[in-house]
Structures are given as C-alpha cells and as structure tokens.
C-alpha positions as CSV (number, residue, x, y, z in Angstrom):
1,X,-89.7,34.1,8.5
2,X,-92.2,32.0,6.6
3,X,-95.6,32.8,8.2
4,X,-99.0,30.8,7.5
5,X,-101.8,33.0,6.5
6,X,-104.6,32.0,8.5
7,X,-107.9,31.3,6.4
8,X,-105.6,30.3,3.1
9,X,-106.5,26.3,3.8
10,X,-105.4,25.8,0.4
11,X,-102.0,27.6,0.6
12,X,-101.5,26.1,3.9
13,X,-102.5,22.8,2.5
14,X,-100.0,22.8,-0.2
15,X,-97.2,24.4,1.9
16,X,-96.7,21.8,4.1
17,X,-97.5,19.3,1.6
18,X,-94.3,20.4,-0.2
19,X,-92.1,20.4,2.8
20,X,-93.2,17.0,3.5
21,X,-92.7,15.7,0.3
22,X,-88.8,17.2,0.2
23,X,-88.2,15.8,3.4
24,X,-89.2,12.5,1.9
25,X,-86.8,13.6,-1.0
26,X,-83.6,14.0,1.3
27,X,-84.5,10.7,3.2
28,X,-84.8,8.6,0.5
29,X,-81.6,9.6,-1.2
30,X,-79.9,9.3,2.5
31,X,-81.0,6.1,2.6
32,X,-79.3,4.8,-0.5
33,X,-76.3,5.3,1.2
34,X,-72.5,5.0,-0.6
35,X,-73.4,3.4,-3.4
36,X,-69.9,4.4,-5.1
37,X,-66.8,5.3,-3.1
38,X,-66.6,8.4,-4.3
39,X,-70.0,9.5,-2.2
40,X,-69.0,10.6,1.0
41,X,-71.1,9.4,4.4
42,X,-70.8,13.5,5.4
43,X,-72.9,14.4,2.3
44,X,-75.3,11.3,3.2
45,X,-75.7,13.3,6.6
46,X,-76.3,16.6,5.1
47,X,-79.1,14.4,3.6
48,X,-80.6,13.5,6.4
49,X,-80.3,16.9,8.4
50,X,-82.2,18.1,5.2
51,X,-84.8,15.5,5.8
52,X,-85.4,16.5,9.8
53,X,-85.3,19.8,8.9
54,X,-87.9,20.2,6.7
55,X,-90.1,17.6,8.4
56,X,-90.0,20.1,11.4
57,X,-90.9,23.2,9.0
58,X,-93.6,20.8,8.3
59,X,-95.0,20.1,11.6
60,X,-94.2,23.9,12.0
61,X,-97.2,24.7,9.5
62,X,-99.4,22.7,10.6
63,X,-99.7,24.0,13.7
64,X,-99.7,27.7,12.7
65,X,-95.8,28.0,14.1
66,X,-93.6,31.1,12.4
67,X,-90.9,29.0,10.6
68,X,-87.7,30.9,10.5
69,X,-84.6,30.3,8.0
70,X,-82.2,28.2,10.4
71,X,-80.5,24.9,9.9
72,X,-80.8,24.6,14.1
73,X,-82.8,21.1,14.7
74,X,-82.7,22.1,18.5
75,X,-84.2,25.2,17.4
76,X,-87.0,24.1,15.6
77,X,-87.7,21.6,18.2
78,X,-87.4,24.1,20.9
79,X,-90.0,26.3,18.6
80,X,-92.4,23.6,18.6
81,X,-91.9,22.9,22.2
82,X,-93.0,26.4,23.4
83,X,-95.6,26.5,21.2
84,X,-97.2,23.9,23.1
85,X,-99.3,23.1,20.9
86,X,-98.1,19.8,20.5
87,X,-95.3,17.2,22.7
88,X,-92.3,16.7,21.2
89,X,-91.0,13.0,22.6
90,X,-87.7,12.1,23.8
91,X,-86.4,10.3,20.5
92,X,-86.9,13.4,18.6
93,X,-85.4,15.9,20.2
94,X,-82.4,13.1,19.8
95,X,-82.5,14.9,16.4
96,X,-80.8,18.5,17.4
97,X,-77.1,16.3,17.0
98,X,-77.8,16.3,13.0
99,X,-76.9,20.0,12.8
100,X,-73.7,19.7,12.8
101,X,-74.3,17.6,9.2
102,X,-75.7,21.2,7.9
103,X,-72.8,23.1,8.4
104,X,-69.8,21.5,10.2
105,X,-69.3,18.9,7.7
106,X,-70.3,20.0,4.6
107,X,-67.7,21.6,3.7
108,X,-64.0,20.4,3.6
109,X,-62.6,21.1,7.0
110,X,-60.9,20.9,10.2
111,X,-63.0,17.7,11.2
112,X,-62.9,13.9,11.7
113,X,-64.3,12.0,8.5
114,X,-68.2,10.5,9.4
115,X,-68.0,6.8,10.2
116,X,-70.8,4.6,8.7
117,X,-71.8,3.9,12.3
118,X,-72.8,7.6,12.3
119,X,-74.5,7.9,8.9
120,X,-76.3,5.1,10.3
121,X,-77.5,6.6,13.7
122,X,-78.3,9.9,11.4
123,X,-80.6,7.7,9.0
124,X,-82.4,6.7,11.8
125,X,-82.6,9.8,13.7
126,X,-83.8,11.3,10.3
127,X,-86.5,8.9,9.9
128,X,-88.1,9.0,13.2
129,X,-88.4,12.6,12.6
130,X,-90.3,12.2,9.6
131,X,-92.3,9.6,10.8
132,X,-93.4,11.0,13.8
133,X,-94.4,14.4,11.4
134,X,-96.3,12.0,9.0
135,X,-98.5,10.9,11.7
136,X,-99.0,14.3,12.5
137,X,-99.7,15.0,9.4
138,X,-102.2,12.4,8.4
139,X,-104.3,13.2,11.8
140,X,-104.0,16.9,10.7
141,X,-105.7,15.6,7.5
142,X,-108.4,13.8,8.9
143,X,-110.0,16.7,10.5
C-alpha cells in the first residue's frame, strides 16, 4: 500500500499533485472519444476508469487515507467513506459501475461491445469524479 508519511508536506504535496494531474491525463484523452474507427469505446472506458481511479488515490492522500493497489472504484470509495473524514455524495459513488472498464473489458472477451451511450455515461461519471476531487483539492490548498 502507498502510505503518506506524515510531516513530508512536500512529498505529500507532490504525490497527489501527480495523481491529479494523470487523472486529468486519462480524462482528457477519454474525452476525445473515437476519433478513428479503429479506437474502440471499451478502451475509451478503460480511460475513464483510469481517470476516477486515480482522482480517488488523490483524494485518498489528501486526507492521510492508506491507498492500496486495486482497480475497485467501490473500494476506494468505501475507503474514503470509513475514513470519515470526508462525505462522499450520491453522484459519486455512481462511479463504482466503471470497474468493470478496468478489467472486464479490456481485454478481448466473452462480453457485449460498449455502446456510445455507455462511453458517454462513463465520461461523465469520470468527470464528476474528478471534479468533485479538484475542489477538494483546491480547499486542501488553501489552508
């Protein structure tokens, strides 16, 4: 598990900084969406799990939360939940359905092909995630 050393502002400052900024990575190349057919809406979604998931590590820093090596959105937000150090609302926790984009679907398998309706409603989710962890973010910064 990754573990914040308390007392290492700096460390902990760029940590999270990173996590943030990969997050930002994977949503902005979800976002573009198929730009040629031969980009499939499953690796889009793998995108946007990426993005969630690292916003959550994110959050999961700032507040002094061990961050394990998972790909489980519920997890993570369950982490943060019993931490209660901070409320996770409603919309996000909408978030744990992206898992599946980790590993169900990114390989070649025994599943239906992702619609565009679904990349869609996996953009969004992905978004609101890291949205809601920038604001955190940005108040964690101004203290």
């Amino acid at each position: 598990m990754l573990r914040l050393q308390k007392g290492v502002s700096s460390m902990s400052d760029e940590s999270w900084r990173l996590w943030l900024q990969r997050a930002k990575s994977n949503l902005a190349r979800a976002e573009l969406g198929k730009q040629t057919q031969d980009i499939l809406y499953e690796d889009l979604c793998f995108d946007a799990q990426q993005s969630a998931e690292k916003a959550l590590k994110c959050v999961m820093i700032l507040m002094e939360i061990d961050v394990p090596k998972t790909h489980s959105i519920g997890y993570l937000i369950r982490l943060i939940q019993d931490s209660e150090k901070i409320s996770v609302p409603e919309p996000i926790k909408e978030a744990a359905i992206l898992t599946d984009y980790a590993v169900t679907t990114r390989y070649p398998g025994d599943w239906e092909p992702v619609s565009e309706v679904e990349y869609r409603q996996a953009v969004a989710l992905a978004k609101d995630v890291f949205l809601w962890v920038s604001l955190i973010a940005n108040k964690d910064r101004e203290k």
